[in-house]
N, C-alpha and C positions, 0 to 999 in steps of 0.2 A: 240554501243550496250551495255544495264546494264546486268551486272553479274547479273545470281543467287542468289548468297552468297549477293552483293549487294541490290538486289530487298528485299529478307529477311529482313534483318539488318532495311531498311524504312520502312516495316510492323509493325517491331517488333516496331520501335519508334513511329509509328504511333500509337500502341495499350497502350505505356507505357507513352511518354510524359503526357498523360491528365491523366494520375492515379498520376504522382509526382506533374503536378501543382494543384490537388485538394487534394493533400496533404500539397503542399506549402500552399496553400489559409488556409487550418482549422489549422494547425501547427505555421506557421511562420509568416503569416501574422496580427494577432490578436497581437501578441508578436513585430513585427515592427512598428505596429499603437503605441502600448503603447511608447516605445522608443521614435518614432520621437515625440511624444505629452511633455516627459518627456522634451525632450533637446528642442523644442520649448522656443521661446521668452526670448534666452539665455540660456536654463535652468530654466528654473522658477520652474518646477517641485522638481528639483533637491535642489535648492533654498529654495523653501517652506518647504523640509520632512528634509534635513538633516543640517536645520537652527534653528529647535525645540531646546531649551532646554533639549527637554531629550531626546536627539535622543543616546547621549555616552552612558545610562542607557540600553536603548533599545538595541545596538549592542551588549553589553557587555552581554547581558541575552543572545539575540540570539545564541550566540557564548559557552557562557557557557553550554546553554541545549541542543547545537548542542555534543559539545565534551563530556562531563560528562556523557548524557543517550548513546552515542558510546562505551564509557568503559562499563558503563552499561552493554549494550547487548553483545559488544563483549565480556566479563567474562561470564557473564550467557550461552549468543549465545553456546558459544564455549564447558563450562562444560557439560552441557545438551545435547550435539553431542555426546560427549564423553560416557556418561552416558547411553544415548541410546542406544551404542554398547555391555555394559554390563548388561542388562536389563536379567533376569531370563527370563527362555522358555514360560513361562507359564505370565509371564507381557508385553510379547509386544505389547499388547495392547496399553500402555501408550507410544509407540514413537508416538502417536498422538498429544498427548498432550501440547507437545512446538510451535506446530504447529495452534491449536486455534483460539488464540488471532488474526491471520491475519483475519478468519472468523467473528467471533465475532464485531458486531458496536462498531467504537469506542467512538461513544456518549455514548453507555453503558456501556464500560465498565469504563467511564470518570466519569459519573453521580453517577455509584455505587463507586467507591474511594470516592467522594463528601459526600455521604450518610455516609459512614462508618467511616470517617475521618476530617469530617466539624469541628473546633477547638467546636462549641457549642453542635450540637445534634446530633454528628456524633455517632452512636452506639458504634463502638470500642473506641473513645476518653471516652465515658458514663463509659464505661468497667473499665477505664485503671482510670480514677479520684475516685474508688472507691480502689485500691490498696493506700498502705498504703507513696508511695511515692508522689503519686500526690493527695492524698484524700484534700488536702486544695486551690485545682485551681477551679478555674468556668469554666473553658475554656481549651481545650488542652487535654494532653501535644504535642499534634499532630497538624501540621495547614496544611491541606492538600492544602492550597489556595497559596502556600510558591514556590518561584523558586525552592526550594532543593525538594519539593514532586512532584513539576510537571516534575523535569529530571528524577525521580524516575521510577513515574508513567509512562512517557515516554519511559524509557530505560527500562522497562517491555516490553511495545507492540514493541519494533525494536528488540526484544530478538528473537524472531520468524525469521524472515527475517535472521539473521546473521545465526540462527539453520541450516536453510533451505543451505544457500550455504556450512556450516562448515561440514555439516552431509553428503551431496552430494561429497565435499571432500572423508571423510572418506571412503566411500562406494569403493575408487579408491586406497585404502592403501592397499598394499600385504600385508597381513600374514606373508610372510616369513620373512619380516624384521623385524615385531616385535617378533617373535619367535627368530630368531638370537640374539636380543638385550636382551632377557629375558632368554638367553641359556648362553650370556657371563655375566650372574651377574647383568643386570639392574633390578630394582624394576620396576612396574606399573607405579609412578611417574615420575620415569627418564626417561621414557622411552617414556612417554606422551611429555617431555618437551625435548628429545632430538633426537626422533626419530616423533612422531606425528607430533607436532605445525613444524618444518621444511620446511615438506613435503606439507603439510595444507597451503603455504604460497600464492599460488593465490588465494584459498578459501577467506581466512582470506582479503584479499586484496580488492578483488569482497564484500566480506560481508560487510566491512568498508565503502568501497565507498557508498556501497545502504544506510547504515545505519547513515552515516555522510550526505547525501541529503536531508533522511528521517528526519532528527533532523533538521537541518538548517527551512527547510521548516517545520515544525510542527506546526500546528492549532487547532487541534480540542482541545486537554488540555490548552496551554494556553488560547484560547477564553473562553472554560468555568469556567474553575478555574484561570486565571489571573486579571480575572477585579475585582474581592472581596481586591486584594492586590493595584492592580495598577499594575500588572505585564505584559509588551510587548515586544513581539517579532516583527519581519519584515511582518511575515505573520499576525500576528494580526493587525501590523498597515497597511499594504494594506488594507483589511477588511474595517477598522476604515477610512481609507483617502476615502474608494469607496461609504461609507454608508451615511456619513455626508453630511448636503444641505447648499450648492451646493456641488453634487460629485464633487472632486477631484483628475482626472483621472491622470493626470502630477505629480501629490507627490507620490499617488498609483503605478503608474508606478514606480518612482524612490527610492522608499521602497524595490519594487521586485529583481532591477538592481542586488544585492551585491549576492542575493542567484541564478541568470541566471550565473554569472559569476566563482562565486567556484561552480556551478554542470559542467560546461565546463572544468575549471580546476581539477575539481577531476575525469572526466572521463581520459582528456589524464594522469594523475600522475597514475591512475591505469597501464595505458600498459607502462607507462614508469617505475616502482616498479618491475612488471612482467617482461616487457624482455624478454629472451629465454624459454618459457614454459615449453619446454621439458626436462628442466632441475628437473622437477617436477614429471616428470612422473615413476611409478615406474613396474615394470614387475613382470608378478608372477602369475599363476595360481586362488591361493587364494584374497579374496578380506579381506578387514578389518574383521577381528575375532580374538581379547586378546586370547592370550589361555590360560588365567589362571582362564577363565569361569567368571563367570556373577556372581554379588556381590548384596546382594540385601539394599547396600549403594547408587548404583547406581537409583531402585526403588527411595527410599526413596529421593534422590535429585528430580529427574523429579515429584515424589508427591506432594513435599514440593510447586516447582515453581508451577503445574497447582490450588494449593490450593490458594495461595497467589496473582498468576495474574489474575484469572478467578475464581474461586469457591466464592473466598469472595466478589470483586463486583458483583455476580452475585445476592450472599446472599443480597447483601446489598441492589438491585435494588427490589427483589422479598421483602423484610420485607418494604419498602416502599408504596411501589401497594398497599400493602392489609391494609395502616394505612389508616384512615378518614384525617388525616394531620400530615406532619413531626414535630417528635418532640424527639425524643432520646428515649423513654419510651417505652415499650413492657407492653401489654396486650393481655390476649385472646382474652377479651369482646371490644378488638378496631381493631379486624380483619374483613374485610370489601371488598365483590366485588364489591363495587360500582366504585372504577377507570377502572376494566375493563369493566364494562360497559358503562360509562361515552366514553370509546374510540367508542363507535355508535353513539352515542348523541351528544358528542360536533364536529362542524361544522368545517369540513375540513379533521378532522382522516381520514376518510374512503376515500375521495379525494385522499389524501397523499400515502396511500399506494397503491390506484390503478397507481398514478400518476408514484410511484416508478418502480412500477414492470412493466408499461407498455413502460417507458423512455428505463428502463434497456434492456429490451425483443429487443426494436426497436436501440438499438445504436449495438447490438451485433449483427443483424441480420445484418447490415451497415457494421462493424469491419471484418467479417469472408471473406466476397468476397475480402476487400481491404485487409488485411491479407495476402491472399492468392496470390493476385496480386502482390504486394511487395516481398514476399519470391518466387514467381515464379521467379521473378526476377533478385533477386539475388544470385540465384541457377543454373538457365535455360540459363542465357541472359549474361553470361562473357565480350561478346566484347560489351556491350553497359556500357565500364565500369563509363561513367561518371554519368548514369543515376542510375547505382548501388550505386554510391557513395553517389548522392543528397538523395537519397530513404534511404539509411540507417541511414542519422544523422536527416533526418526529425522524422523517425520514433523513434529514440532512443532519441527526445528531451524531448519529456512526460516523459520519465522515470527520467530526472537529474531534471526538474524542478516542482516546487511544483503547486499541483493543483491549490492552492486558483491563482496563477498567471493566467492560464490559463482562470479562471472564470470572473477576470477584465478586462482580453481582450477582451473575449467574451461580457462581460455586455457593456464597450468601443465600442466593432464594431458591433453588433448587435443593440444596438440603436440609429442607423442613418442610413442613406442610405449608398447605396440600398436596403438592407436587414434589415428591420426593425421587430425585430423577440421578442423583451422584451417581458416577460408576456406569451411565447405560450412554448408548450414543447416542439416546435422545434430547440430551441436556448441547452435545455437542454439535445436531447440529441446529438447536435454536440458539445457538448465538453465532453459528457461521452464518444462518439467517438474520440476524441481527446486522451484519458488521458488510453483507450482502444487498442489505434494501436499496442502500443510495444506488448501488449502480444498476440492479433491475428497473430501479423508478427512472433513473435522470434519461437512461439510453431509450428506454421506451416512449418516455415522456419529449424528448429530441424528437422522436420520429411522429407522434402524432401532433406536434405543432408541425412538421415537416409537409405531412400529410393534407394537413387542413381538412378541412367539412364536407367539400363538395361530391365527393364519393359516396358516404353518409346520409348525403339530403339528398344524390338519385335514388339509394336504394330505397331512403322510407318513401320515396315520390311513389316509385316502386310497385307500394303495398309491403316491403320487405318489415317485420319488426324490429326493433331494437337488438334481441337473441339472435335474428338471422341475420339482421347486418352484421354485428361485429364477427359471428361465425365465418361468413360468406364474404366480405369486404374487411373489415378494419384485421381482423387475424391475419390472412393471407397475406395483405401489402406490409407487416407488421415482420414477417417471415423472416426476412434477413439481419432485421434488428435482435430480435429475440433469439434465433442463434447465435449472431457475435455475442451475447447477451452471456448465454449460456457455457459458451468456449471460455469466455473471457472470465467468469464466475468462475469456474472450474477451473484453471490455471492459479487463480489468486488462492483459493481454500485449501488447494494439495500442498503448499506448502504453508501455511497459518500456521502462526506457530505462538502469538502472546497468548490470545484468549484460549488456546488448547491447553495449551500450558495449566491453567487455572483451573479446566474445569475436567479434565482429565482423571482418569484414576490408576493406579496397577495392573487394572486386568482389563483398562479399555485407553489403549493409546493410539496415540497418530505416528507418523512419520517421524515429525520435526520434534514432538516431547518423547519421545523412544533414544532418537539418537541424542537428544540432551542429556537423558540419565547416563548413557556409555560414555559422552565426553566429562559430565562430574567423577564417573567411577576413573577416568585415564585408558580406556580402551580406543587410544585417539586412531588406532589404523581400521579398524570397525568401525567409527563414528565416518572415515574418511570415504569408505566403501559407503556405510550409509547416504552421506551426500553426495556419491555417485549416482545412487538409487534414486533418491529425491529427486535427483537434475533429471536423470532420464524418463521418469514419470512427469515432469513435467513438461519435460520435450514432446512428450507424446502428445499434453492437452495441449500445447502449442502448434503441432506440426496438425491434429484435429480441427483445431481453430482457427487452422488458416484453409483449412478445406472446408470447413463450411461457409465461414465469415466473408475470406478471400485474405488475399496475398498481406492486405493493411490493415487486419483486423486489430492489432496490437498497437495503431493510432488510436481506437477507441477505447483504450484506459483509462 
């Protein structure tokens, strides 16, 4: 005779197996075609990418813009946390502001560095060759097309991301310790560097890793600003091996291998750096508050960065739009709305951004049930721990590996059988759902470790089922998670731009691979109008997102 407890346990596998292998299939699957294709016929894949002449050139950049924009953001990440905490009463406003740039397209804000910094008609370069040290160059003194400007530019936008975990730290620092330390004689400084950064050490740890994946795998600046130079990364040359005829899917694949293998290795080097957490943790009523009050030094850094990462490409995209054509020179009389209108008129804009917002709408609307499915999972479902295990590294593989890979898997398995999908927006948006799972799963999965059981166990006391609980209890308290869930999905996808890139075609584009083709053809004051569009479509899922979410919805990144 089957046990109870027995009969359960087969239900439950019954209900979950087909949620992990249709995880397998969109995750793991796309990424094991490319491999076996890669080590086919000996390796030839392998063969062909890392047999180039300049393939040493290539790693050595990659490697460079991975580490260099890490320091980057780690220094800035880290200052800007800090800074935030002493921000005057009346400016906190501005702890938005490091925060941004993850919102913000980053074709735009790529294009406006371009605009402002191009060694010929980059405006600030125009600026800077009338001072009296550069007044006899033609060019410069700036080349924003330069490996040293793209890690720049780079380690700007991962500054956000490293804020995000350093600041969430901070939030977890007693008070009383730094009051102690600034009771026996320490200054601000010492106190930051012997008491703070410490304590900060899994922050710091967690920030580096996201932020060292994010660099490894970085695309969108090198592709637009490295081909003026000659300049490639890994992710650029997948791009470059998927595009060229005949694709070549086996070199593409073995481009990607080096960046699938350090996001593996830097996930377990994170728990192995961390170790015993709790060693981290500190007690205390009070949460982080200097008590030697708020400095308005502090202002003036968070200013300085949102002026410098955002204000001036933005400046730079909007003095664009409104020229008849790029050219370094200001006029009144060459102010001009004819690019944003031109965004009706020329064929495809309007496609594009329907195409965007209705991919996006339909991958989140897909993300949130599996989301949910997965964190039930490994929340609810303990003894089914093998099936927790497979579920959660499928799910956490989007996050160590870079999209554009994701996108030549998909271009790879979606054009052939069985599933011949090139060309329809159905290919697009299962890899937006792809590259979407970690943050349906993690926010949901937050929230019902948050939740706990005991809501659960009234209702089956109840007589309530399993179906009417979670209908009737676990959905409802579940409510405000799932729409920040959804706001915050949809901000991120309106503007994706690697994996769209990939799996894209001519008669079915997005936003961000639409205005890509305009900036290769040189229609840079349309590309510029374009990522006017961009920003303001995503203002709109921002400005939605904090109407559902609330006012901090954009902490939950």
């Amino acid at each position: 005779m089957t046990k109870p407890g027995s009969r359960t346990q087969w239900r439950q596998r019954l209900l979950y197996v087909p949620l992990v292998l249709v995880l397998a299939y969109l995750v793991v699957w796309p990424l094991y075609k490319l491999q076996s294709l890669a080590f086919a016929d000996g390796a030839r894949g392998y063969r062909s990418q890392y047999g180039r002449s300049d393939i040493v050139d290539t790693l050595q950049t990659t490697a460079a813009l991975a580490f260099f924009s890490l320091v980057i953001a780690m220094v800035c990440g880290t200052v800007l946390a800090y800074a935030t905490t002493r921000l005057p009463r009346r400016m906190g406003f501005l702890k938005m502001i490091p925060i941004l740039p993850i919102v913000i397209p980053s074709v735009a804000n790529v294009v406006g560095f371009a605009f402002l910094l191009s060694p010929g008609p980059g405006y600030i370069n125009m600026a800077l060759r009338k001072l009296p040290w550069w007044d006899h160059l033609q060019a410069g003194p700036v080349n924003v097309y330069s490996p040293t400007w793209i890690i720049i530019i780079t380690g700007f936008s991962l500054t956000s991301f490293v804020y995000l975990f350093v600041s969430a730290g901070m939030q977890n620092i007693s008070g009383e310790h730094l009051e102690a330390a600034q009771i026996s004689g320490s200054t601000s400084i010492g106190t930051f560097f012997k008491i703070v950064l410490p304590l900060l050490r899994p922050s710091l740890i967690y920030g580096a890793g996201v932020a060292l994946l994010l660099g490894l795998g970085q695309f969108t600046a090198p592709l637009l600003l490295g081909q003026n130079e000659g300049v490639k990364v890994l992710a650029t040359e997948m791009y470059l091996r998927a595009s060229e005829s005949p694709i070549n899917f086996a070199a593409a694949a073995a481009a990607g291998s080096p960046l699938v293998i350090v996001g593996i290795i830097v996930v377990f080097g994170q728990k192995i750096l961390l170790g015993n957490q709790s060693r981290f943790v500190t007690h205390g009523g009070k949460s982080f508050a200097p008590v030697s009050g708020s400095s308005i030094w502090a202002a003036v850094i968070v200013g300085l960065y949102g002026i410098v990462a955002l204000v001036l490409p933005l400046v730079g995209v909007i003095m664009v739009s409104l020229m008849p054509y790029w050219s370094g020179s200001l006029s009144w009389d060459l102010f001009t709305l004819s690019n944003y209108r031109a965004l009706v008129t020329t064929p495809g804009i309007v496609d594009s951004v329907v195409t965007s917002v209705v991919t996006s709408i339909a991958a989140v609307v897909m993300c949130v049930p599996i989301g949910f499915g997965v964190a039930n999972l490994m929340v609810r479902n303990k003894d089914l721990k093998f099936l927790r295990t497979i579920a959660d590294l499928i799910t956490a593989m989007p996050m160590g590996i870079p999209a554009v890979i994701f996108g030549v898997g998909f271009l790879l398995t979606y054009t052939e059988p069985p599933l011949i999908l090139y060309g329809t927006k159905a290919v697009i948006i299962l890899v937006y759902v792809v590259l979407m799972i970690p943050f349906a799963t993690r926010m949901q999965l937050t929230a019902l470790i948050a939740m706990g059981d005991k809501y659960e166990e009234a209702s089956s006391v109840s007589g309530a089922g399993p179906l009417a609980t979670m209908l009737r209890v676990t959905l409802p308290m579940l409510r405000p998670t799932i729409l920040s869930a959804v706001a915050l999905m949809f901000i991120l996808l309106t503007h994706e731009f690697a994996a769209s890139l990939m799996v894209r075609s001519a008669t079915t584009q997005v936003m961000g691979t639409l205005l890509y083709d305009h900036w290769s053809n040189g229609s840079y004051t349309l590309v510029a109008a374009m990522a006017i569009l961009m920003s303001a479509v995503t203002g709109a899922g921002v400005a939605v997102a904090m109407l559902i979410g609330g006012r901090n919805v954009l902490e939950k990144l």
